[in-house]
Structure formats: structure tokens, C-alpha cells
C-alpha positions as CSV (number, residue, x, y, z in Angstrom):
1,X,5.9,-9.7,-24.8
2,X,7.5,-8.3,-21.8
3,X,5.6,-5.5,-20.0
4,X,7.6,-2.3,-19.0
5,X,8.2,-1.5,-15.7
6,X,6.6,2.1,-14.5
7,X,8.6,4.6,-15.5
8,X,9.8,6.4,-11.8
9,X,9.1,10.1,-13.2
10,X,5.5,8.6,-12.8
11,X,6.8,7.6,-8.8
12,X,6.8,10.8,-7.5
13,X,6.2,9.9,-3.8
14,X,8.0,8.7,0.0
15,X,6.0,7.0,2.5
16,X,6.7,5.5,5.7
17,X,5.3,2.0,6.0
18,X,4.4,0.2,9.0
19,X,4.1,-3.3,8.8
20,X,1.2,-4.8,11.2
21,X,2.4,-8.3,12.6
22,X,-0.7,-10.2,14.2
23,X,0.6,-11.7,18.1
24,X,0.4,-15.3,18.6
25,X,-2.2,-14.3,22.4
26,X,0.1,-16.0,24.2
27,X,3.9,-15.0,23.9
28,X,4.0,-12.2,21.3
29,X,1.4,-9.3,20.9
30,X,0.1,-8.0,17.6
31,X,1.6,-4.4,16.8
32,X,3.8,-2.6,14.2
33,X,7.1,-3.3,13.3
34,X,9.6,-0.2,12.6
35,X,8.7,2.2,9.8
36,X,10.1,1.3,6.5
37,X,10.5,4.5,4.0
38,X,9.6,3.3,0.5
39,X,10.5,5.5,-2.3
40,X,9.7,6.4,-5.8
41,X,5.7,5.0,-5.3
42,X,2.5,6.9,-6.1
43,X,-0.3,8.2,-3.8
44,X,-3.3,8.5,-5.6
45,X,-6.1,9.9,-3.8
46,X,-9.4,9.4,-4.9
47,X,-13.2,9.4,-3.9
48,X,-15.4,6.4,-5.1
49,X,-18.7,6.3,-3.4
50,X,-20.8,3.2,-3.5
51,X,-24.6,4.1,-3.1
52,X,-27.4,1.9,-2.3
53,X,-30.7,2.2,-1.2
54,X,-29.8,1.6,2.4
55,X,-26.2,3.0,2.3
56,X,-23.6,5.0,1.0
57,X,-19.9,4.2,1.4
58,X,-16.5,5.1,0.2
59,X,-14.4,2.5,-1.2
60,X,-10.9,3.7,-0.6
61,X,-9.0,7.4,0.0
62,X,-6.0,6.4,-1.7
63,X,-4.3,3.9,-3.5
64,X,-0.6,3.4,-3.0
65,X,1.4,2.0,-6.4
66,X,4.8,-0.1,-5.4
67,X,6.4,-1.2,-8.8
68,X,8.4,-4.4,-8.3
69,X,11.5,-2.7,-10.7
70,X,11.7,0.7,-9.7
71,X,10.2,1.5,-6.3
72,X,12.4,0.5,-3.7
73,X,12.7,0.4,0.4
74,X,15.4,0.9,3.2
75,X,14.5,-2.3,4.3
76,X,12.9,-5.6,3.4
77,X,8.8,-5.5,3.8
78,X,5.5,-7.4,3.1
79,X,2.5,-5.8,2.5
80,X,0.0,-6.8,4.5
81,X,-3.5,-5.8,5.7
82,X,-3.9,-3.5,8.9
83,X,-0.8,-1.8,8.1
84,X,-0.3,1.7,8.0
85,X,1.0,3.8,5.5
86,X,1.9,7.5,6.2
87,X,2.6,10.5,3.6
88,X,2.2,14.2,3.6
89,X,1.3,13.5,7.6
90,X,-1.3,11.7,6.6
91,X,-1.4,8.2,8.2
92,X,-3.9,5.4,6.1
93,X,-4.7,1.6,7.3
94,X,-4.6,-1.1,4.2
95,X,-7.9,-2.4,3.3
96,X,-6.3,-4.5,0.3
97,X,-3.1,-5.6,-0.9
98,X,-3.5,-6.3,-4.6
99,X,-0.5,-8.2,-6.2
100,X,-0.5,-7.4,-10.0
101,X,0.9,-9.5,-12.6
102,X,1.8,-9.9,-16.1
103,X,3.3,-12.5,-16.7
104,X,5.3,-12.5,-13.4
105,X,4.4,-10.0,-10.5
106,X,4.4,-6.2,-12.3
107,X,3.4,-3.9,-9.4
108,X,1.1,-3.9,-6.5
109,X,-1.7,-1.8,-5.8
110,X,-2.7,-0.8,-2.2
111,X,-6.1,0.2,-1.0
112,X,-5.9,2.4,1.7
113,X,-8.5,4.4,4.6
């Protein structure tokens, strides 16, 4: 059974994508490589708050869909953690990159702050 790739009218969104690269402390110092623009993905914003006795916190603001078929990028990327994502002027740091698969890798799904 082969799982379908998500369809890009349901992609409506650009970002810019910085990737974080951590520095070795000696020659080479952890910063962000050039913005990649990554196309037909989807924002979706959200507000999940956890609450506890002692606390109350909010899980992610948005989570950032990249289909492995039909999103695409001006350059070649890896999503990694401490990276920044930026749409709508709105600039979020990855908490979680989330590889999903079925079968073979389907999409991933990025949860941002």
C-alpha cells in the first residue's frame, strides 16, 4: 500500500529557513548558514497548553509540514534543532524535528517557538 504524497493545494506556504550549524570552540563558531526559501510547506499555528499543578506551558506555536514529494527548496538543507524558520515576518526556533514515515520517509513535521 503506497501512501500518497500531500497534495500541494494543501502547501500553501514560503518560508525562509536558516540552518543552525554548532562550531567546533576552536576553529569554527556555531551560527546560521544562508537562508534557504522552502516552498509549498504549511504553517500551522496552534496553542497547546500543558497545565500542572506547579506550571503551565505551551508546547509549540506552530508546526511547519515539509512533504518529501512535493515541497521543495532553492537549495539543499537538513533540518535540525536551533534553527530558525521565518514566515509572515515572523521568525520561530525548532524545538523538534520529527521525521515521519510510512513505509519510507512521508513528510516531516517541525515543532517550532
Amino acid at each position: 500500500m503506497i501512501i500518497k504524497p500531500i497534495p500541494k493545494h494543501l502547501l500553501p506556504h514560503t518560508v525562509e529557513y536558516e540552518e543552525y550549524q554548532e562550531g567546533d570552540g576552536i576553529t569554527k563558531e556555531s551560527g546560521f548558514l544562508p537562508a534557504v526559501t522552502l516552498s509549498f510547506v504549511r504553517v500551522q499555528y496552534q496553542s497547546i497548553i500543558k497545565k500542572t499543578n506547579n506550571s503551565e506551558d505551551e508546547l509549540f506555536d506552530a508546526i511547519l509540514f515539509y512533504d518529501v514529494v512535493n515541497s521543495s527548496s532553492s537549495s539543499d538543507f537538513t533540518f535540525t534543532k536551533k534553527s530558525k524558520i521565518t514566515h509572515n515576518g515572523k521568525t520561530m526556533a525548532i524545538e523538534k524535528v520529527n521525521p515521519v514515515e510510512a513505509f519510507k520517509l512521508h513528510h516531516y513535521e517541525i515543532g517550532m517557538k
